[in-house]
C-alpha positions in Angstrom: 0.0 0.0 0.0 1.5 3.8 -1.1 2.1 6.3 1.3 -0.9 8.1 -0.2 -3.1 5.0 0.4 -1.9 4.9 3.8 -2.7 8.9 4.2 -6.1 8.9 2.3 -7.3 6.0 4.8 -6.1 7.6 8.2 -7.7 10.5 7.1 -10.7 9.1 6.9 -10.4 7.3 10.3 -9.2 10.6 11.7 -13.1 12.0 10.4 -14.7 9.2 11.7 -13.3 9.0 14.6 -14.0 13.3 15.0 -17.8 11.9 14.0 -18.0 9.8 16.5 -16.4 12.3 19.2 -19.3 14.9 18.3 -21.7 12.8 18.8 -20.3 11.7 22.3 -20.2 15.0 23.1 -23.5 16.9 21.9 -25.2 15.5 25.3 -22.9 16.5 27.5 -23.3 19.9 26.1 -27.0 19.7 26.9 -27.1 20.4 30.3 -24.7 23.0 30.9 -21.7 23.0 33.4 -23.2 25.9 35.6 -26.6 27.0 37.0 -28.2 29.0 34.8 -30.8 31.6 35.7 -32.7 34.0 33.0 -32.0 37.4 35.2 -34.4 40.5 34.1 -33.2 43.8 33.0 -32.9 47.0 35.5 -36.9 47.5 35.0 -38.2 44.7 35.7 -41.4 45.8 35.4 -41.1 45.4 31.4 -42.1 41.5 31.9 -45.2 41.9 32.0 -45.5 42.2 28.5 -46.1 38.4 27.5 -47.2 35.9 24.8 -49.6 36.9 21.9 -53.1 35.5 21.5 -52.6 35.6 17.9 -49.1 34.8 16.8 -45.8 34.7 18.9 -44.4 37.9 19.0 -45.2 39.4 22.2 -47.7 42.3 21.9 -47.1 45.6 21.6 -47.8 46.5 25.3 -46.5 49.4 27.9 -43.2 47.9 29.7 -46.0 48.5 32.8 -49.5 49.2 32.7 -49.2 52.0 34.3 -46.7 53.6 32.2 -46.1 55.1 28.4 -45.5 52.0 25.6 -41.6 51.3 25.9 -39.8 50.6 22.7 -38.6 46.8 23.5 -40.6 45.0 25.6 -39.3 41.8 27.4 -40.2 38.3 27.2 -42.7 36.9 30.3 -41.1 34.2 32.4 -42.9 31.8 29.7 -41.6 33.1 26.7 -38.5 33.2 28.3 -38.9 29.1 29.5 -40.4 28.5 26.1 -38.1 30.4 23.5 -41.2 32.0 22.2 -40.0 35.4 20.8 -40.0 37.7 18.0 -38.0 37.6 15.7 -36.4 41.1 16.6 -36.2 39.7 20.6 -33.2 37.8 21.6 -32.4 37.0 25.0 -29.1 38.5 26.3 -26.0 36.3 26.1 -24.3 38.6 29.1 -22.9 36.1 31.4 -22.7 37.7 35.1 -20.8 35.9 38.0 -21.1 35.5 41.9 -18.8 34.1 44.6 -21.1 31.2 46.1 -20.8 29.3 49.1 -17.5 26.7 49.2 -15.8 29.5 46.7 -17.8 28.1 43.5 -18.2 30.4 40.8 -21.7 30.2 39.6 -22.5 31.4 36.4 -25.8 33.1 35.8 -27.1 33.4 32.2 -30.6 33.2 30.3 -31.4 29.9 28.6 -31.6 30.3 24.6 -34.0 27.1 24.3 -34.5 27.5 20.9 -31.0 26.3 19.9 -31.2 23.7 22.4 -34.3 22.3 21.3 -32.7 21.0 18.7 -29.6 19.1 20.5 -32.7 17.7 22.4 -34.7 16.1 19.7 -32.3 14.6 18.1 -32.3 11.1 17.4 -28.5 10.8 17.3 -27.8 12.6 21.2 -31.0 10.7 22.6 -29.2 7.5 21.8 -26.4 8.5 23.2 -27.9 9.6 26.3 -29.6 6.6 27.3 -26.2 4.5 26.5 -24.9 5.9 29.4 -25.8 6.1 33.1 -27.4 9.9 34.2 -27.8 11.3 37.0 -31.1 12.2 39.0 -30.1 15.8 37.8 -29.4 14.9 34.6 -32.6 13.1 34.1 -34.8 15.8 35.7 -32.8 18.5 33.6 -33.2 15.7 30.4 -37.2 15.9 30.8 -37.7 19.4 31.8 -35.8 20.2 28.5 -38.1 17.7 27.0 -41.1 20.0 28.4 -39.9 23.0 27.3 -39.9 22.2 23.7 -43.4 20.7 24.3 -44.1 24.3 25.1 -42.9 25.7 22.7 -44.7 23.6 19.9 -48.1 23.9 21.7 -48.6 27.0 19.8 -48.5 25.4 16.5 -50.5 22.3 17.3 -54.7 21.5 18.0 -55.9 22.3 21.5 -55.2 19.1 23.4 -58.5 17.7 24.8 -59.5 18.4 28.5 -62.6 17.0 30.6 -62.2 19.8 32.8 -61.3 23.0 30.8 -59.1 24.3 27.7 -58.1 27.8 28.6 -59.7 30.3 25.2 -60.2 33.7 24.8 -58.1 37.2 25.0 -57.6 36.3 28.5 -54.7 34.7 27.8 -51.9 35.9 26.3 -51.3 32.3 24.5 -54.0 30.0 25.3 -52.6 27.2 23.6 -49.1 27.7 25.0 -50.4 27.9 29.0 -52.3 24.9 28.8 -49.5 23.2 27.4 -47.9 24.4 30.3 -50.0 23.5 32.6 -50.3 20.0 31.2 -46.6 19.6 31.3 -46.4 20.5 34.7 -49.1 18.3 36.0 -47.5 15.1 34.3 -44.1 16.1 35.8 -43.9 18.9 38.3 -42.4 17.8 41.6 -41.4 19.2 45.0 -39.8 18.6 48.1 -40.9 20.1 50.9 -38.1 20.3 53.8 -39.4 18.7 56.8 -37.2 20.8 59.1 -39.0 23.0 62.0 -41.9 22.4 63.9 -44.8 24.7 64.0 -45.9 27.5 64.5 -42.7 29.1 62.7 -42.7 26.2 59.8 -45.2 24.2 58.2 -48.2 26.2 59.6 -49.6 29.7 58.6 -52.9 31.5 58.6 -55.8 30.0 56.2 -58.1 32.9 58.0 -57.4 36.4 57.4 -55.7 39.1 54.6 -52.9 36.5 54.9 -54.9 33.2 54.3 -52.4 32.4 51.0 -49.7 31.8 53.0 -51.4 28.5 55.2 -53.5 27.3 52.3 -50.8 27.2 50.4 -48.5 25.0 52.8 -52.0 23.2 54.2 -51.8 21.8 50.3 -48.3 21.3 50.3 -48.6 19.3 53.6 -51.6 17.3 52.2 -51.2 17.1 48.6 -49.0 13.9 47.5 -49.5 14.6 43.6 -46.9 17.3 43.1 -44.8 16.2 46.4 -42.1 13.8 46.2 -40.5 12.4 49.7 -37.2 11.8 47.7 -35.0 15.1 47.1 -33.3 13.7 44.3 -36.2 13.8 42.0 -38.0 17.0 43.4 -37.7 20.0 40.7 -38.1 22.2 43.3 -37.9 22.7 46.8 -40.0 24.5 49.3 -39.0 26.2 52.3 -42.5 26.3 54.5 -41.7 29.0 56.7 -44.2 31.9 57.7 -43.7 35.4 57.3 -47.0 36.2 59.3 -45.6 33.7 62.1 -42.7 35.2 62.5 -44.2 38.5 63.2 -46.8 37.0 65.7 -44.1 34.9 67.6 -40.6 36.1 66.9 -40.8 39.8 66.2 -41.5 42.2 69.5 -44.7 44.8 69.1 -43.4 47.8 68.5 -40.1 47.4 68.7 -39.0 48.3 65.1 -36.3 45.7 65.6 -36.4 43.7 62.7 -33.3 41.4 63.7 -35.0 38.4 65.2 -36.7 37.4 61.9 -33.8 37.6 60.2 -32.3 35.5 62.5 -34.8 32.8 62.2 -34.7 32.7 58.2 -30.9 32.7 58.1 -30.7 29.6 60.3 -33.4 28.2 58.6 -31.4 28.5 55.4 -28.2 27.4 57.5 -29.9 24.7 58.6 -31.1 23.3 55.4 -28.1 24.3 53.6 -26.0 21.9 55.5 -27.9 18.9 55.9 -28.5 18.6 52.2 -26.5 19.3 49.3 -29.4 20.4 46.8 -29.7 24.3 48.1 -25.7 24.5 47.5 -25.9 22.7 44.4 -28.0 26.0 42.6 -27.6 28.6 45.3 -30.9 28.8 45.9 -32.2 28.9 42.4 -34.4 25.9 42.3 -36.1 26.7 45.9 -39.0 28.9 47.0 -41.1 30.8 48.9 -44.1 32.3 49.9 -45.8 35.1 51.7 -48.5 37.1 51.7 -47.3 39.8 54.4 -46.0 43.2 54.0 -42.5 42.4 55.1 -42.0 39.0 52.7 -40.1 40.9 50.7 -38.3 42.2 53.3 -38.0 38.6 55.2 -36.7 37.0 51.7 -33.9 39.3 51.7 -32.2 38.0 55.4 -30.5 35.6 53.6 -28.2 36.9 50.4 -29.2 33.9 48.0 -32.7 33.7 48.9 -33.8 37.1 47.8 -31.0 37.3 44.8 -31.6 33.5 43.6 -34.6 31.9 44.5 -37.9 31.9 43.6 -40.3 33.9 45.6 -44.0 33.8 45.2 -45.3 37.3 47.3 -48.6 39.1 47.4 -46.4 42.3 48.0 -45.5 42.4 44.2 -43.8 45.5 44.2 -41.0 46.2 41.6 -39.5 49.0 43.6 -38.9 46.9 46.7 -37.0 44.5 44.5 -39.7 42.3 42.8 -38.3 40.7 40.0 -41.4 39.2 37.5 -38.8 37.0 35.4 -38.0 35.2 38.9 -40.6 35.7 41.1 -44.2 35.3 41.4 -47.1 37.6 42.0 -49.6 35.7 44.1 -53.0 37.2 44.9 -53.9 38.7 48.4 -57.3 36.9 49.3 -59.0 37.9 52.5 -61.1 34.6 54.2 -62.7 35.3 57.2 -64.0 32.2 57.7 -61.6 30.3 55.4 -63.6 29.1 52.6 -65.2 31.0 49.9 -68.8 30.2 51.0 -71.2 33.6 50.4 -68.3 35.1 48.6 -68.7 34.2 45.1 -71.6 35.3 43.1 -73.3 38.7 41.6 -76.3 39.9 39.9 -76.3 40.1 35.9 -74.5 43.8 34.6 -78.2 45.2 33.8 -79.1 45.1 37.6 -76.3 46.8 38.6 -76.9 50.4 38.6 -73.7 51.7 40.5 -71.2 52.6 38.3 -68.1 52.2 40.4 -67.2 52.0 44.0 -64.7 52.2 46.5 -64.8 52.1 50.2 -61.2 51.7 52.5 -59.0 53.5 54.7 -56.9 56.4 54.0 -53.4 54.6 54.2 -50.6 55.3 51.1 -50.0 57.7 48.6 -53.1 56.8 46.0 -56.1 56.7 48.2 -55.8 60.7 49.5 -56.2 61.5 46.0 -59.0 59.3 45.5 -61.3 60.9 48.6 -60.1 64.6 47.7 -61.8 63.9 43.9 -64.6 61.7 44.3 -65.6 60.9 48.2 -69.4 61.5 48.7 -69.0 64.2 45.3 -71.0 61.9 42.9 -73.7 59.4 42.6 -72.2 57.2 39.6 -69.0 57.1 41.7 -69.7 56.3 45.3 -66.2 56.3 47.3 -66.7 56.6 50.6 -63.9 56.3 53.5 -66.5 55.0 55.8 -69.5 53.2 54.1 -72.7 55.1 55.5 -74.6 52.6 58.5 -76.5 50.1 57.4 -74.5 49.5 54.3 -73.4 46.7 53.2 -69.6 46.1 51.7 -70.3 43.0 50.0 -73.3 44.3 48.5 -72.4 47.3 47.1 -69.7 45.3 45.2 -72.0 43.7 43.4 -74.3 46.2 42.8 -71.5 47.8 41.0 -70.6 47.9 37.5 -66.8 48.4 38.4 -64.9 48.1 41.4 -61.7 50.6 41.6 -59.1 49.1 43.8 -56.2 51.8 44.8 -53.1 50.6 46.9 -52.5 51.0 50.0 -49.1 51.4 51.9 -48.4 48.4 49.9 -49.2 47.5 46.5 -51.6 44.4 46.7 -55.1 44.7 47.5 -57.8 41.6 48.4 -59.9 44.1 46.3 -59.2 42.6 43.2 -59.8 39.2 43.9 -63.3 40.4 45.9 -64.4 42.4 42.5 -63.3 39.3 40.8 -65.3 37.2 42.9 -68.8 39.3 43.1 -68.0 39.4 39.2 -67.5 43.4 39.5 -64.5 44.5 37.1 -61.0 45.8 38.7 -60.4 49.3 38.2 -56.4 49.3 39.1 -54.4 52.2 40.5 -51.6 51.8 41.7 -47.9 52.0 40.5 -45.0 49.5 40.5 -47.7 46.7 40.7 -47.7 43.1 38.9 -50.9 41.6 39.0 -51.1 38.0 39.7 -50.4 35.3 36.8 -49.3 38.3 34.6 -47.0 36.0 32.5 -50.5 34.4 31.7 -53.3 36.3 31.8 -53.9 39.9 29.8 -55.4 41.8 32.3 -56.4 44.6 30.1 -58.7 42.3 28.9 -60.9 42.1 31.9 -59.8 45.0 34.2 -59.4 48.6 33.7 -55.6 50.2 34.4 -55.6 54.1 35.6 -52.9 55.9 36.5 -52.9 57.9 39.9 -52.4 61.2 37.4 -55.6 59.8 35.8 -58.1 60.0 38.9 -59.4 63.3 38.3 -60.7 61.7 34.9 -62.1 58.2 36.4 -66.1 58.9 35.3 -64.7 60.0 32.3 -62.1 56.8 31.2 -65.2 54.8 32.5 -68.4 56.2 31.2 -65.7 56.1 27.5 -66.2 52.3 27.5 -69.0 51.2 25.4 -71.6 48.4 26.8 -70.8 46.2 24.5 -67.4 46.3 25.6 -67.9 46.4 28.9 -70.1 43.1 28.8 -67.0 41.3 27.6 -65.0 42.5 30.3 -67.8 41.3 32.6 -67.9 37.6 31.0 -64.1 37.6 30.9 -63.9 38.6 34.8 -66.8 35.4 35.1 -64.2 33.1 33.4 -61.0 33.9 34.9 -62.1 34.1 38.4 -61.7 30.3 38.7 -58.0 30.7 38.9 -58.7 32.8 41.8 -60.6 30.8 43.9 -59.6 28.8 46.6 -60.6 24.9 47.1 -60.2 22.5 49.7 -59.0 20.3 48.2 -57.7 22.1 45.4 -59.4 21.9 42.2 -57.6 22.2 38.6 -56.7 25.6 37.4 -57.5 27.2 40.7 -55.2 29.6 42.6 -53.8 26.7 44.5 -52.5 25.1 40.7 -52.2 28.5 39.0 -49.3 29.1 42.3 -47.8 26.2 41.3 -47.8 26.6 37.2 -46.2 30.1 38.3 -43.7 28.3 40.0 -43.1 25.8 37.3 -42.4 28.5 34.7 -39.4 30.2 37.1 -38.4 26.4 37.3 -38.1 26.1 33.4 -36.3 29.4 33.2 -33.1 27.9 35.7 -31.2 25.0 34.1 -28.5 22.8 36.7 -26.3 20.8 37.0 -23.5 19.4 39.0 -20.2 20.3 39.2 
């Protein structure tokens, strides 16, 4: 055989062999080699703007409600999980970087799925996967990827068929793509809840009260075996079922403005966990949550470094400029239950036997509502806000006698308003600023709720009395279909606010990507 026999054939060994080393490698370039988190830009605000019904380019909507259009809007935590953009949208490729605990350099970056997508179905890499032993992270990451894509191609396929209900309507900013979603997560979604602490502290909370979120939620957790897994090393997320409204009751001292003891008890909390188990070191916090539903959650989350910066938290206190970050966290809704079910509370006359145009009745507490009493209290009969309803009124009645129900914020930015106008089927009138409603990356609130800005209060007969009856009826039936996902069920029914908490949750989990190191 000639030398250029000899050359010709290891040449084509050497490519075959290069083949053969691609293929090895394409899925180990899968899952990457850090913990990857899609981190918002400085307005985080913009995130609102979310999936068309129509197509997938994300509407043409303000970067806030509240605010003038901005001239790039940002993908929603599920556009972002999906890789559902327009074609002018690109997530950033900036990589940013953080000491973590044990000196490991984490790097945090947003996840570009549509380029992974296709490393994931491929025929060649799946084979090559399975050859080979994976990890319990590998195989979590493996299938979450696996969701993703499903995601992503819900928007070109059929509605999938659902005994119980298949999400329609401007509502939704992509119908198809949420129950997709929610599919996905109800086939897959697991979590571990930490079994460390003893009540009252951990694993209790109110399910009475302005506050009730916060033990109905961990009441399901507790009792709920579909979406809890007793083994950590196939949970894709991890709770940490502590209490804000505890703390306050039991650790914190009245009027004392000391602030320190709660602190305390979530940074030992985190200690504690931290180093009995690796999984909280593993992503820094990433893949872990929690929830509140009082005032100083925010506050509370941000005891501990990583749990505000990293993880997951799902607030009532939604409020951008305390550090509420849409693309990570999650807006829950602030539902007052006095007697802790939703008996009496839901339910309202047809819109032709409701001859009140709007209404309002609170306490004078914040910025917004002064300016609401000094323009309208007790100065019109189409508008009837009042700072103490007159005797022999009734709250709950005059909701649904009205036609809208305005719903200013407080001292903080959520209001058990909304979900009450929801409930007596009476449509939101929102002011407030710095705000994210509840399942924004989902719903289209201007659909169903009207969005004023405090500048905008002088001229609230006018902006209402503009909107045609026609129009306003399809407010009204929208506000009768998407109150489900506000309602609260024991036990928890599909699609209510129990499962819509958890999607919410699930979309933050597609938007992190692990592995080990």
């Amino acid at each position: 055989m000639g030398d250029e026999d000899v050359n010709g054939k290891c040449r084509i060994m050497s490519a075959c062999s290069s083949a053969k080393l691609f293929l090895f490698m394409v899925p180990l370039v899968i899952v990457s080699c850090f913990v990857f988190v899609n981190i918002g830009p400085k307005n985080p605000s913009s995130f609102l703007t979310s999936l068309s019904t129509n197509h997938l380019s994300p509407p043409l909507l303000p970067s806030s409600p509240y605010l003038p259009p901005a001239p790039a809007p940002a993908p929603s935590p599920l556009q972002a999980a999906t890789g559902l953009l327009s074609p002018a949208s690109s997530l950033s490729t900036k990589v940013e970087f953080f000491q973590g605990d044990n000196n490991r350099t984490v790097g945090l970056n947003p996840i570009n799925i549509t380029s992974a997508s296709n490393n994931v179905t491929s025929t060649a890499s799946s084979e090559q996967i399975k050859k080979r032993v994976m990890s319990n992270l590998e195989k979590i990451e493996f299938e979450l990827q696996k969701a993703r894509v499903a995601i992503k191609a819900a928007s070109m396929d059929d509605p999938v068929d659902d005994p119980d209900y298949v999400p329609l309507g401007p509502m939704y900013w992509n119908a198809k793509v949420f129950h997709r979603s929610y599919l996905e997560m109800e086939k897959q979604f697991k979590i571990f809840v930490y079994k460390e602490g003893e009540p009252p502290l951990f694993h209790d909370g109110p399910c009475k009260s302005i506050y009730s979120m916060e033990g109905n939620f961990i009441y399901e957790m507790e009792t709920d075996t579909r979406f809890r897994t007793n083994n950590p090393d196939k949970a894709h997320a991890f709770y940490l079922p502590l209490s804000v409204v505890k703390m306050v009751r039991y650790v914190y001292v009245s009027n004392s403005h000391d602030f320190s003891p709660i602190r305390k008890t979530v940074r030992d909390y985190i200690d504690l966990v931290s180093d009995k188990y690796s999984y909280w070191n593993r992503s820094i916090g990433a893949d872990h949550f929690i929830l509140s539903c009082h005032d100083w959650g925010p506050e509370a989350s941000f005891s501990h470094p990583h749990l505000g910066q990293n993880s997951i938290r799902a607030l009532c206190n939604a409020n951008t400029s305390e550090r509420f970050k849409p693309r990570k966290d999650v807006s829950i809704p602030e539902i007052n239950l006095r007697t802790g079910s939703l008996k009496g509370l839901v339910g309202g006359p047809s819109p032709s036997s409701r001859p009140i145009l709007a209404f309002f009745a609170g306490g004078v507490h914040g910025p917004v509502r002064p300016v609401l009493l000094q323009h309208w209290e007790n100065k019109d009969n189409d508008i009837r806000v009042h700072k103490y309803l007159p005797r022999g009124t009734s709250y709950s009645d005059m909701m649904r006698n009205s036609k809208f129900c305005i719903c200013p914020s407080g001292y903080e930015v959520a209001s058990p308003r909304i979900v009450e106008a929801l409930y007596s089927g009476c449509v939101p009138v929102l002011i407030n600023s710095g705000y994210v409603p509840p399942f924004s990356d989902v719903l289209n609130w201007r659909s169903f709720s009207v969005i004023v800005s405090v500048e905008d209060i002088p001229n609230l007969k006018t902006i209402l009395t503009s909107i045609s009856p026609r129009q306003y009826l399809r407010m009204y039936r929208r506000v009768l279909k998407v109150r489900r996902h506000f309602e609260v069920n024991s036990p928890a029914k599909r699609f209510d606010v129990f499962h819509m908490i958890l999607h919410s949750i699930w979309v933050r989990r597609l938007n992190v990507r692990i592995r080990e190191v």
